[in-house]
C-alpha positions in Angstrom: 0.0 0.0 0.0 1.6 3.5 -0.6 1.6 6.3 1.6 -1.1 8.0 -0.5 -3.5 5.3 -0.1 -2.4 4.7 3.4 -3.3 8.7 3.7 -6.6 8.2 2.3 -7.5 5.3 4.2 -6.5 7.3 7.7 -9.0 10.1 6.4 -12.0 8.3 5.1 -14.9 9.2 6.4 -16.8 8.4 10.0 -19.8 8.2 8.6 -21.6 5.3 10.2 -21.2 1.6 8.8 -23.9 0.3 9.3 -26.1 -1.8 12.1 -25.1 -5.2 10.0 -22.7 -6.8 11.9 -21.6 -8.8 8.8 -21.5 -6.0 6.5 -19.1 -4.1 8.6 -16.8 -6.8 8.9 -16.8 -7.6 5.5 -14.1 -5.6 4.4 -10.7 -3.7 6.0 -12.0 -0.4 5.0 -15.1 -0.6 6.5 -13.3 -1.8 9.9 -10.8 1.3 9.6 -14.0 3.5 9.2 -15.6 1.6 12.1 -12.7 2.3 14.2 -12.4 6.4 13.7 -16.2 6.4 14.7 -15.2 5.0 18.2 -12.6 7.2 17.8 -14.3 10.2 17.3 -17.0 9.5 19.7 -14.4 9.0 22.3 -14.4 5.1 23.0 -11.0 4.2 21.0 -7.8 6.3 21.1 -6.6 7.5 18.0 -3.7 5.5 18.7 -5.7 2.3 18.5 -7.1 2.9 15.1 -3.3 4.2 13.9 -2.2 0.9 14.8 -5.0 -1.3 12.5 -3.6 1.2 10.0 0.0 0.4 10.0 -0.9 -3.2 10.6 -3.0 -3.1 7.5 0.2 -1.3 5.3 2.4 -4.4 6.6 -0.5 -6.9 5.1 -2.6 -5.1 2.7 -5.1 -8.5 2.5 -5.5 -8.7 6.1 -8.9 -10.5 7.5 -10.5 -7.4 9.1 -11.5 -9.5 12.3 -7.5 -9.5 12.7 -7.5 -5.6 12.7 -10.4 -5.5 15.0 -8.6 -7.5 17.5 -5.3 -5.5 17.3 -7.0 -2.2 17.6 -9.1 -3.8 20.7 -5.7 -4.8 21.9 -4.0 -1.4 21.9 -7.1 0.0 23.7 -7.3 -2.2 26.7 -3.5 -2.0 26.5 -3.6 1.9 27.5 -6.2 0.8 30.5 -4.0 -1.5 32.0 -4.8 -4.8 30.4 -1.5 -6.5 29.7 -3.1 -8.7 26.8 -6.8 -9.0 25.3 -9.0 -12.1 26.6 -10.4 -13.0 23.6 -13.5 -15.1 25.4 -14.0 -12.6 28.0 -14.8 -9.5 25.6 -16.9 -12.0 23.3 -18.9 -12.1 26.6 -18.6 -8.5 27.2 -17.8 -6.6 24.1 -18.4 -3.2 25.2 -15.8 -3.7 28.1 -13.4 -3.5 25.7 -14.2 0.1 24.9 -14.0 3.6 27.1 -17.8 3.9 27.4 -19.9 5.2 29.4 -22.7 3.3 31.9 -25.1 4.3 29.5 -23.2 3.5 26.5 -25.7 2.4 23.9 -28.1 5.8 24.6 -24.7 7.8 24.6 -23.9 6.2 21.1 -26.0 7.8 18.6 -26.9 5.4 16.3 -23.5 3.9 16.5 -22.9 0.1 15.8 -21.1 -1.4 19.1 -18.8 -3.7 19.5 -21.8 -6.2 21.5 -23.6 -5.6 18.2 -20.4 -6.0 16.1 -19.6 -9.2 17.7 -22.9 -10.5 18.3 -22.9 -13.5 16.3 -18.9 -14.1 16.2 -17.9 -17.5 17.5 -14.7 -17.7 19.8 -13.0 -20.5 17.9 -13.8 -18.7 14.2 -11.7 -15.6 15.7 -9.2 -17.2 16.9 -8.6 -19.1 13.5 -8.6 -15.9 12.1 -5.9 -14.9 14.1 -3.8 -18.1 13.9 -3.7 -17.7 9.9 -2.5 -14.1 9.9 1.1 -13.5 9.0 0.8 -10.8 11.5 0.4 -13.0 14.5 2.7 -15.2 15.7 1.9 -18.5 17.6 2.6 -18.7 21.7 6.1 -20.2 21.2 6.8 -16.6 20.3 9.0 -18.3 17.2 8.5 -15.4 14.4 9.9 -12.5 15.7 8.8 -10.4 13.0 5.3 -10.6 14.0 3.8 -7.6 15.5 1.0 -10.0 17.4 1.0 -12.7 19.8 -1.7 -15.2 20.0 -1.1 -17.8 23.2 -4.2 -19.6 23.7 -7.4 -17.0 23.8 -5.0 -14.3 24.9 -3.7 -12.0 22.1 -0.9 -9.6 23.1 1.5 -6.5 21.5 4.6 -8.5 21.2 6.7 -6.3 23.7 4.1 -7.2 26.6 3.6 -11.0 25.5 8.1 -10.8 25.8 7.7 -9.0 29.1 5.3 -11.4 30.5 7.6 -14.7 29.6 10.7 -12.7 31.1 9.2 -11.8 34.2 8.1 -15.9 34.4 10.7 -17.1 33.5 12.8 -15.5 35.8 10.9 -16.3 38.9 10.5 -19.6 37.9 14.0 -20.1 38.2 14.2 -18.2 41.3 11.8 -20.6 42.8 13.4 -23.5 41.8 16.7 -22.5 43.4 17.3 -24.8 46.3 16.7 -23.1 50.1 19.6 -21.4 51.7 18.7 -20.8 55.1 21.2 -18.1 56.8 23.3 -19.8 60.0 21.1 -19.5 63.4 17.9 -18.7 62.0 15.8 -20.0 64.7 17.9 -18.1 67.5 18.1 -14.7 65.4 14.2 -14.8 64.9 13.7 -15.4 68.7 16.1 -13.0 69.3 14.5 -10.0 67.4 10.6 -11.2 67.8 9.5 -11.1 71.4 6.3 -13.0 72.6 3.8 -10.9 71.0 0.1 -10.5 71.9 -1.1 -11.7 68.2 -0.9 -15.8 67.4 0.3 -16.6 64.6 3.0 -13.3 64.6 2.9 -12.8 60.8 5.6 -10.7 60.9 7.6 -13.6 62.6 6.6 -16.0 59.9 7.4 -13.8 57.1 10.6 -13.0 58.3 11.1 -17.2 58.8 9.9 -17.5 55.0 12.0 -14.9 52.8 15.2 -15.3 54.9 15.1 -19.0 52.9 14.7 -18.0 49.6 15.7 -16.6 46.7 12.3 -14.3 46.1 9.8 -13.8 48.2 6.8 -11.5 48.8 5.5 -10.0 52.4 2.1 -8.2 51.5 -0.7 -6.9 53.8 -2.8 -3.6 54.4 -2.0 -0.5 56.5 -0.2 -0.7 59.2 0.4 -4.3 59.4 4.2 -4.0 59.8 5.6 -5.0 56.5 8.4 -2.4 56.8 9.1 -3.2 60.8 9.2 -7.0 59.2 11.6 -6.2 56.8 14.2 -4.6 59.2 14.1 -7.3 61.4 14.5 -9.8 58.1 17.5 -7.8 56.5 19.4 -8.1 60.3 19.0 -11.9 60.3 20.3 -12.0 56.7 23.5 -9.8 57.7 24.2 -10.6 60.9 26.1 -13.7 60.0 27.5 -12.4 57.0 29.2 -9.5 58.9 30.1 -12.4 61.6 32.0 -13.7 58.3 33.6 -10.7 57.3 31.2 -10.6 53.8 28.5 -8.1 54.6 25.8 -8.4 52.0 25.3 -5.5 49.2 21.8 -4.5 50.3 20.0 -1.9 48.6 16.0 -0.7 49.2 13.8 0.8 46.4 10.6 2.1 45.8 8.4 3.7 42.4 8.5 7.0 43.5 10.1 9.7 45.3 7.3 10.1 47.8 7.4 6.1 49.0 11.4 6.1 48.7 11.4 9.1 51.3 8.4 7.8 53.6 10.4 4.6 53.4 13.5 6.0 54.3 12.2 7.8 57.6 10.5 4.5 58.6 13.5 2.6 58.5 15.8 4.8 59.8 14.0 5.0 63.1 13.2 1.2 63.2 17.2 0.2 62.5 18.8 1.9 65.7 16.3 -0.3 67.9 17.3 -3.6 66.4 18.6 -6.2 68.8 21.8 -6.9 67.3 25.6 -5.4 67.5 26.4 -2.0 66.2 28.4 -3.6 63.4 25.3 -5.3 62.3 23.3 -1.9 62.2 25.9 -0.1 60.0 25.6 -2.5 57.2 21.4 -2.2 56.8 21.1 0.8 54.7 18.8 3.7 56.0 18.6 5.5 52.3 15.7 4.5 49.6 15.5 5.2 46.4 13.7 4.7 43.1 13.7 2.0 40.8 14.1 4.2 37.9 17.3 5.6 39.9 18.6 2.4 41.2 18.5 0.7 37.6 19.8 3.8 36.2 17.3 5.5 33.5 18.5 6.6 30.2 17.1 9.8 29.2 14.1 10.1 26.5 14.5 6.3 25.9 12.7 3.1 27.4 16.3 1.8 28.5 18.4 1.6 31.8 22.0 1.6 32.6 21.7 -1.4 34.3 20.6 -4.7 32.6 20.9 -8.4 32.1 24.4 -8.1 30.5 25.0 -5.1 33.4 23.2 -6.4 36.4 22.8 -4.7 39.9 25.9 -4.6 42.2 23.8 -5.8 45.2 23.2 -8.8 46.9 19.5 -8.0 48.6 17.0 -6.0 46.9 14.0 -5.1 48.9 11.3 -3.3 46.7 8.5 -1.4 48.6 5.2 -0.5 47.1 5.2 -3.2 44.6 1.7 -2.6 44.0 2.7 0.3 42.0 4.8 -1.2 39.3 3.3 -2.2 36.1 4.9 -5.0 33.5 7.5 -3.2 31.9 9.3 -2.6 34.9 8.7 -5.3 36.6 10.5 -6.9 33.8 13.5 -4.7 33.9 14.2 -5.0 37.4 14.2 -8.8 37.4 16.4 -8.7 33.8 19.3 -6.5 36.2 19.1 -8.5 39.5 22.3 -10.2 39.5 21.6 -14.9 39.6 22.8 -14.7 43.5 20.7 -12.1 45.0 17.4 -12.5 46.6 14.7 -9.9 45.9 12.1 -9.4 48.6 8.6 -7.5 47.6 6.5 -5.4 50.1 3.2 -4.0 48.6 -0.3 -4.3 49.7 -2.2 -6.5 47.2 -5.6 -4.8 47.2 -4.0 -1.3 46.7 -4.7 0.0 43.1 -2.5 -1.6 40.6 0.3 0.6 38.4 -0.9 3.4 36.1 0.8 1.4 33.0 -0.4 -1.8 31.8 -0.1 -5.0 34.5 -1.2 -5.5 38.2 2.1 -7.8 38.9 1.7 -7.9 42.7 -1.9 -8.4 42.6 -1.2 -11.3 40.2 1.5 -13.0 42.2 -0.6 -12.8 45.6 -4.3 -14.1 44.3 -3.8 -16.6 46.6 -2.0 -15.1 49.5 -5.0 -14.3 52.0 -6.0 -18.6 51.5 -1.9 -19.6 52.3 -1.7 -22.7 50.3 1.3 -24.0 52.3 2.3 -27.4 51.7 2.5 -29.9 54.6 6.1 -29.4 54.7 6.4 -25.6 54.4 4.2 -25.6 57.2 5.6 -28.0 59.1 9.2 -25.8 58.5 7.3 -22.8 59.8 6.4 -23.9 62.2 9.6 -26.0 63.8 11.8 -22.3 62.4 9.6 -19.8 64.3 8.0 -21.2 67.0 4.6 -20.0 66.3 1.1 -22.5 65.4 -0.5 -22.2 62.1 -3.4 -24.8 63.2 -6.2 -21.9 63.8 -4.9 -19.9 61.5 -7.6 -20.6 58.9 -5.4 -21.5 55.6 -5.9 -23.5 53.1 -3.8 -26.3 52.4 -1.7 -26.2 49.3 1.8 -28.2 47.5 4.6 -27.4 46.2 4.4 -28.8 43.0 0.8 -26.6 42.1 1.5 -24.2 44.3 5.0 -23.0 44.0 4.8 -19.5 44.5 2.0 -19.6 48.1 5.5 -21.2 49.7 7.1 -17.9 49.4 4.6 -14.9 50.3 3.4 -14.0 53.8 0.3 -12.1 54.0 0.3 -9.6 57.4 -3.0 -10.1 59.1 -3.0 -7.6 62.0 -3.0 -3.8 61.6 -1.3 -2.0 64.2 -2.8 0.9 62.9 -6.5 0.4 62.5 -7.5 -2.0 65.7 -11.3 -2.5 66.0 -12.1 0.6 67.4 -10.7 2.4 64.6 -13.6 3.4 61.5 -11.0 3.5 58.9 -10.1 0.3 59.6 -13.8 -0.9 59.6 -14.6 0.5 56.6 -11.5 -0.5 54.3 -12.2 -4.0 55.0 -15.5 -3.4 54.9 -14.6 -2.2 50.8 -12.0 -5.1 50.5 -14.5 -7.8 51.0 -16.8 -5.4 48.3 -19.7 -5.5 51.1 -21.6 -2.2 50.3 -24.5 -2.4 52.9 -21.4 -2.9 55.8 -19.6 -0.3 54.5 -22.5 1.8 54.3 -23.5 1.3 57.8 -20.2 2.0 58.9 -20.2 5.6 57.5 -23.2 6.2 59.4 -22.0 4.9 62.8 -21.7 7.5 64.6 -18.9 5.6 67.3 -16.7 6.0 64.4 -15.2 9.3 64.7 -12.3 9.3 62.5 -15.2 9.1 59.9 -17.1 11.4 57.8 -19.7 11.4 55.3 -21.2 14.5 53.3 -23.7 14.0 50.4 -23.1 17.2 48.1 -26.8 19.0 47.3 -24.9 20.0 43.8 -22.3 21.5 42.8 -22.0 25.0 44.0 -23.1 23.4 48.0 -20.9 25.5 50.7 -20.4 22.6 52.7 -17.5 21.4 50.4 -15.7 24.5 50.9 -16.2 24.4 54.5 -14.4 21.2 54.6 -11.5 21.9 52.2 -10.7 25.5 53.4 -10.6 24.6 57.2 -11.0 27.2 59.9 -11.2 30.0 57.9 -13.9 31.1 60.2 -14.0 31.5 63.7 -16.6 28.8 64.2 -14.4 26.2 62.7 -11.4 26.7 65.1 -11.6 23.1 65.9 -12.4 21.9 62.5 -10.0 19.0 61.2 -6.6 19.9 59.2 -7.4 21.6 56.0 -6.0 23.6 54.1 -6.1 26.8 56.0 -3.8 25.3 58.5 -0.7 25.5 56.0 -1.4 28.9 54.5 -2.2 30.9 58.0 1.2 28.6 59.2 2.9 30.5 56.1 1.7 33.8 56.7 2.1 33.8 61.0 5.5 32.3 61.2 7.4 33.9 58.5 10.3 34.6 59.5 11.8 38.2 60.5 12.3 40.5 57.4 16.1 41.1 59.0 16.6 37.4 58.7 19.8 36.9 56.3 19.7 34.2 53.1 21.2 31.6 54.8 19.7 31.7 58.2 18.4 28.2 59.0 15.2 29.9 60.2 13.8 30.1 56.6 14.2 25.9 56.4 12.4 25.5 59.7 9.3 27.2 58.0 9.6 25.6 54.8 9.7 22.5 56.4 6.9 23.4 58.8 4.6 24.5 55.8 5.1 21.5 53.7 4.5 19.2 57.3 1.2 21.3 57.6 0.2 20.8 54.0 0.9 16.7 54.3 -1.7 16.7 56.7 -4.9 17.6 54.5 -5.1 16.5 50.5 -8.1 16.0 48.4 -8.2 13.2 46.4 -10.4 12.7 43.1 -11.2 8.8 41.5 -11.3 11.5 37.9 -9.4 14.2 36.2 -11.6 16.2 33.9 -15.4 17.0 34.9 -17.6 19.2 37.5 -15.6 16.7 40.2 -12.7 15.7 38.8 -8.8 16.9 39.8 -8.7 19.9 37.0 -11.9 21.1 38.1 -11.5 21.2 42.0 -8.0 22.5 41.8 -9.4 25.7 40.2 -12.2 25.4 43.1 -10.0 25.4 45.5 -7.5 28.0 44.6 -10.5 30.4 43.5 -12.1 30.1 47.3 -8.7 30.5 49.1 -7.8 33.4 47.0 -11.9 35.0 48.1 -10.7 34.6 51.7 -7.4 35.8 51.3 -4.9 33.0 52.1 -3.9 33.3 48.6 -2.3 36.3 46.7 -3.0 34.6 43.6 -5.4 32.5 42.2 -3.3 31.5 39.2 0.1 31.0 37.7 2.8 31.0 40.1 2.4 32.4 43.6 3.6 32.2 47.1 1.5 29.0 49.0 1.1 27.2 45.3 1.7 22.9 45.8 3.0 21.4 42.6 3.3 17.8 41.9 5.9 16.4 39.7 4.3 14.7 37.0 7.8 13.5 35.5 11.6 12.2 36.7 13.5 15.4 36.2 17.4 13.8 37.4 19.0 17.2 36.4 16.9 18.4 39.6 16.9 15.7 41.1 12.8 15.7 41.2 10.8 12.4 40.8 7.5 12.3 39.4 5.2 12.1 42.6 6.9 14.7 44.4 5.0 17.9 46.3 6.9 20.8 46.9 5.2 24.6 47.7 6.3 27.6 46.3 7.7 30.4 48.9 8.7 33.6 49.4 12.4 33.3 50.7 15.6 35.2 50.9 18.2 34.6 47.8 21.9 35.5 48.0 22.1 38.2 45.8 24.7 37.2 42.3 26.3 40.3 42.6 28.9 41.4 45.1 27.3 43.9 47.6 23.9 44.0 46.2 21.4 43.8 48.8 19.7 40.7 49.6 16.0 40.2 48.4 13.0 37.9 48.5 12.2 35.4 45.7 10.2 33.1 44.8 11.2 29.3 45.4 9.6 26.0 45.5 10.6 23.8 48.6 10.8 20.3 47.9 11.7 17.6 50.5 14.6 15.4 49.7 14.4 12.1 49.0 17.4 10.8 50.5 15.5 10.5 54.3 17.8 13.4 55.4 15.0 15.7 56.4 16.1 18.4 54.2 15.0 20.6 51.9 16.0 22.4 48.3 14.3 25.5 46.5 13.9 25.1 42.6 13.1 28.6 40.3 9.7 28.2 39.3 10.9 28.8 36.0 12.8 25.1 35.9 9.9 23.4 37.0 8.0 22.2 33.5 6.4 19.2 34.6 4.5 19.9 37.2 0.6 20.6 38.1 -1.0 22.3 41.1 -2.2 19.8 44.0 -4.6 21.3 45.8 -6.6 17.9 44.6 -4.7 14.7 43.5 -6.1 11.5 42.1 -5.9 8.4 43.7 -3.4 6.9 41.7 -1.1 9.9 42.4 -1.9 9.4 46.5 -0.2 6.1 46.4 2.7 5.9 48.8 1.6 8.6 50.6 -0.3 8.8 54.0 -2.1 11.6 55.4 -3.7 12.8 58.5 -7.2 13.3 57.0 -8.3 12.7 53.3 -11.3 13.8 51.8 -12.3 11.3 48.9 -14.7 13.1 46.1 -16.3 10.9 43.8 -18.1 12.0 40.8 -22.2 12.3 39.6 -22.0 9.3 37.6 -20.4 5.5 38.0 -17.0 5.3 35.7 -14.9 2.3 34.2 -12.3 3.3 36.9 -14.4 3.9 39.9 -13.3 0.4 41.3 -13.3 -1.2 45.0 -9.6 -0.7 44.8 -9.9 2.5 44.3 -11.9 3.0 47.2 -10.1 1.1 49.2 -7.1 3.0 48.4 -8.7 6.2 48.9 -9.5 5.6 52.3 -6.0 3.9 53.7 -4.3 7.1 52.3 -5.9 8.5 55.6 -3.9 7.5 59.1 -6.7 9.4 61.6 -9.4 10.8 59.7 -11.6 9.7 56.5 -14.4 12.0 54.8 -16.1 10.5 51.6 -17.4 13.4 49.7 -21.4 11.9 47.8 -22.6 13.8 44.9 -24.8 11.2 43.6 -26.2 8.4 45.4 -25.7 4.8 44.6 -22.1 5.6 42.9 -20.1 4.6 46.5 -21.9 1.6 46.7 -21.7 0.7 42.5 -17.6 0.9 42.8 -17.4 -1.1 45.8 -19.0 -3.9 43.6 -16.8 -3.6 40.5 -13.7 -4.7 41.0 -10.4 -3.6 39.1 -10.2 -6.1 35.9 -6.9 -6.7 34.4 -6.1 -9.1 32.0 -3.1 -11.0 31.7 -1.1 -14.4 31.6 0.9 -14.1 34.6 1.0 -17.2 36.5 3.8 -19.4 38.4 1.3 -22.2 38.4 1.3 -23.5 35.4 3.4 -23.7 31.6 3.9 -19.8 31.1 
């Protein structure tokens, strides 16, 4: 095909094709034409229908069921689906596509794909698919093949390769035999007193990764996974600095806001550990990235640090594994050196990465059942000390069950006890029990909790919450965002104070602890209730009552949140800095020292510190007033206010909810503007497709 027919094949006409089914799979063209409808009426990215294009240019007599599936691909590719169930969209076709509830009244007339597909037999698509020259078979044989067809599952090549590598390689990680560190039994006694809580989880898991090669400790707020994993990395060194080898240890996390939250919990956890001095020193107290610690190459997909140039480490622990998606999952196992053991701390009903994959979610399906075999079990159980008879597991083997003998699921928050309303009501969300979650909101013994259905969108009541005690009545209202700007304004320090006066980093770091306390979070971006909407909301209202000088561009008491790794400034995306009026060293010899605008960003090397970027460096960034869900991950905050939107949404998920509400470590208000939509996203789960599995022939 040339590039002028390719041209005119791109720009042919939306008009509709038809309500035939047949007819409008009867012919390439008329597919491409289907697809730019979708497109236009905003259920397919353009992106989708670019790639039936090119796929079409490679084979110019390709079966248009082929192109469907590509393009059907690509889509649920960009919402997180690592491959395309073939089966499950024949079942439900209009999953496949970014429509609304009331899809089929929002379409106009427009054929969808449950009409499309109505009469289309699994096994005559999949032949389909087998005899194109554009998809290649599950061995993965013809590399030229832009497609991947393993069983019902079709996959973008790149995903179906990082799949099998990321199988692969734990596979073989599992199959390494045990190598249980010298005085394991008397090391766990050691650092686990008699606790009040049979089993001790965090005991057990300790017991369990210390023997192998990979392992996974997950559990919800609070339960101690990063307590756990200090105790575990001290019973992996102690004998190796007894030997005169201390191990290469390094700790990671996917962004700059969980490397530094990491950081502070360790380093206050690591000076109490039972062990000598010399055992201390060699458990680092400093977190950083992944993209960081594998070394990311600018404006490419690649990293410094690879299969052929692994790691230098000998223990990687990887917090918040809930938040990385397939790609990267992939190459951090491709740069772990053969020796090293790689231990994974995430909760696994957090939501799953922004990109495409849920790996941690994958990996633990079965971690709350146990499947231990008899002699894992038994091994527990002789190692630590501790019963697992009344623990309610299931029982499991090592031949199905390979990868239960290596995760511990923690069981008891320390955080949330059963007085606690948070705590109520996220398990409450996890088990996706609406009416119980429901009538915890409205138990009024539950004081960390708060409720507030929204009479539309100009109600005062939101304001109320989100400003704070802007008025006198409110004094003893909860942290909002008040509390940081009059914090700002009263403790300023003296006029006379010179540049370098460690007074202005006391109030810089006092602002920013004041902001941490309060943040809106949204399930959406765009609409009446999404993040771009509130933000201007918010900065409006606290402009009317004068906590702002601004209400746009860049001003003193504006958050930003990095939105991109910027290693020049040593920014990762995730971070929250505020901008300030501070005093600058003046460039020229004798000139007068002034006040500038600056943007005060924690550290993320756990040192408590600061640094103050010029607004005018900062490209990737977008106010924060309000954050999304997704961006709340790794984070923790005194009280968060969850807004959902007016109507129910492909991403308004129980894991969303769920996440929402353990962002918050004393106080929880769920913001209503439409009733049923709480209750609707506590009974849709997140669903993400893919092929990951240690249980059976990858």
């Amino acid at each position: 095909m040339s590039i002028e027919q390719l041209d005119l094949l791109a720009n042919l006409p939306h008009e509709r094709a038809g309500t035939d089914s047949l007819a409008a799979l009867s012919s390439a063209s008329t597919v491409i034409k289907l697809l730019g409808q979708w497109v236009d009426l905003g259920w397919l990215r353009a992106l989708d229908r670019a790639l039936a294009i090119f796929l079409l240019d490679l084979e110019t007599d390709s079966n248009p069921l082929v192109l469907l599936a590509a393009a059907l691909a690509s889509h649920q590719l960009g919402h997180g689906h690592v491959c395309m169930d073939l089966g499950e969209t024949l079942r439900a076709p209009d999953f496949a596509l970014s429509m609304p509830p009331e899809g089929a009244e929002a379409a106009e007339g427009a054929l969808l794909p449950s009409q499309l597909l109505s009469n289309l037999q699994l096994s005559h698509w999949v032949e389909k698919l087998g005899g194109s020259r554009l998809v290649d078979n599950q061995a993965g044989e013809q590399a030229d093949r832009p497609l991947v067809l393993h069983g019902q599952r079709l996959y973008l090549r790149r995903y179906w390769r990082y799949e099998r590598q990321i199988v692969q390689i734990l596979q073989r990680r599992l199959d390494k035999p045990a190598v249980i560190p010298p005085g394991l039994k008397e090391g766990l006694n050691r650092l686990f007193t008699q606790g009040r809580h049979h089993p001790d989880w965090q005991k057990l898991a300790c017991a369990l990764a210390a023997r192998g090669a990979f392992s996974i400790i997950t559990g919800g707020p609070g339960t101690g996974k990063t307590t756990t994993v200090v105790r575990l990395l001290a019973l992996l060194q102690e004998p190796a600095v007894r030997a005169g080898q201390p191990l290469r240890i390094r700790l990671a996390a996917p962004t700059g806001k969980a490397a530094a939250r990491l950081t502070e919990s360790i380093g206050k956890q690591v000076g109490d550990l039972a062990v000598d001095a010399a055992v201390r020193d060699q458990i680092p107290k400093e977190v950083t990235t992944v993209h960081r610690l594998l070394g990311s190459l600018p404006d490419t997909r690649h990293f410094r640090h690879h299969q052929r140039n692994p790691l230098p480490l000998d223990v990687l622990v990887v917090d918040e594994a809930s938040m990385i998606d397939l790609e990267m999952m992939a190459n951090l196992l491709l740069a772990l050196p053969v020796h090293a053991r790689l231990i994974m701390l995430g909760d696994k009903d957090q939501l799953a990465s922004v990109e495409a994959g849920a790996v941690l979610g994958d990996l633990c399906r079965d971690a709350e059942a146990g499947l231990y075999s008899t002699e894992t079990r038994e091994w527990l159980e002789h190692i630590s000390g501790q019963s697992l008879a009344g623990a309610g597991l299931e029982q499991g083997d090592s031949l199905h069950n390979p990868l239960a003998q290596q995760i511990v699921m923690l069981r008891h928050s320390h955080r949330f006890g059963a007085a606690s309303g948070i705590g109520e009501l996220a398990r409450a969300v996890n088990r996706g029990d609406q009416k119980a979650a429901r009538a915890i909101l409205a138990e009024p013994r539950f004081d960390d909790l708060g409720n507030k259905m929204l009479s539309g969108a100009d109600d005062a009541s939101l304001d109320a919450l989100i400003l704070g005690s802007v008025e006198p009545a409110a004094s003893d209202s909860l942290p909002a965002y008040a509390l940081y700007l009059t914090l700002m304004a009263s403790q300023r320090p003296a006029a006379a104070s010179p540049a370098d006066h460690s007074a202005w980093a006391h109030w810089a770091k006092a602002v920013l602890a004041a902001f941490d306390r309060f943040q809106v979070l949204c399930a959406v971006r765009k609409g009446p209730w999404g993040v771009e909407s509130l933000n201007r909301r918010i900065e409006e209202r606290l402009h009317r009552h004068g906590l702002l000088a601004a209400g746009h561009g860049w001003y003193e008491g504006r958050p930003v949140l990095v939105t991109r790794n910027d290693y020049s400034l040593g920014l990762m995306n995730g971070d929250v800095g505020i901008a300030l009026m501070v005093k600058d060293r003046p460039l020229r010899s004798g000139a007068p020292e002034r006040l500038v605008l600056r943007v005060a960003f924690p550290r993320n090397d756990g040192s408590g510190e600061l640094r103050f970027i010029l607004p005018s460096r900062l490209t990737e960034v977008e106010t924060v007033f309000a954050m999304t869900v997704h961006k709340s991950q790794g984070s923790e905050f005194f009280h968060a206010l969850l807004v959902l939107p007016e109507s129910r949404s492909p991403v308004l998920t129980k894991e969303l909810i769920y996440t929402g509400i353990t962002r918050a470590s004393r106080h929880f208000t769920l913001i209503e503007t439409r009733q049923g939509v709480f209750e609707a996203a506590i009974q849709q789960p997140v669903r993400r497709f893919s092929g990951l599995d240690l249980n059976g022939p990858p």
